[in-house]
C-alpha positions, 0 to 999 in steps of 0.5 A, a space after each residue: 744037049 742032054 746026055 746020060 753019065 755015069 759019073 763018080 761022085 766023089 771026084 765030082 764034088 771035088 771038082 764042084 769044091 775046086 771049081 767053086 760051083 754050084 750044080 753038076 751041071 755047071 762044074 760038067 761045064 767049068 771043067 769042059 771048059 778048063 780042058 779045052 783052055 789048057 790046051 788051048 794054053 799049051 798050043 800057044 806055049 809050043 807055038 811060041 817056043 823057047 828064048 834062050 837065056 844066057 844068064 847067070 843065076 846071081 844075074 838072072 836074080 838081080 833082074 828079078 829084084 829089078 821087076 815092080 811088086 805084082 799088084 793083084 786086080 
């Protein structure tokens, strides 16, 4: 669809720099996109509430020392 904006260009290169891409077109698009993924995030985040913890922070420091090393893909 083609539509007429007037957008500012310099948040929208900025956005382009953040979002790494190449035309206005695509960064238009990423940035629709990540809208809709962060609340999309956010609706589950809300649907899955809380887990109530009762841990101290010395204890809740010992589970974290217990967790594997993250490995990035």
């Amino acid at each position: 669809m083609k539509t007429t904006l007037e957008i500012d260009r310099k948040l929208l290169r900025e956005a382009q720099r953040t979002l790494g891409t190449a035309s206005f077109k695509e960064t238009v698009d990423a940035s629709l996109k990540s809208v809709v993924r962060q609340k999309q995030l956010q609706a589950l985040a809300d649907a899955l509430g809380t887990i109530p913890l009762d841990l101290t922070p010395a204890q809740l420091r010992r589970q974290r020392t217990k967790r594997p090393a993250h490995v990035s893909r």
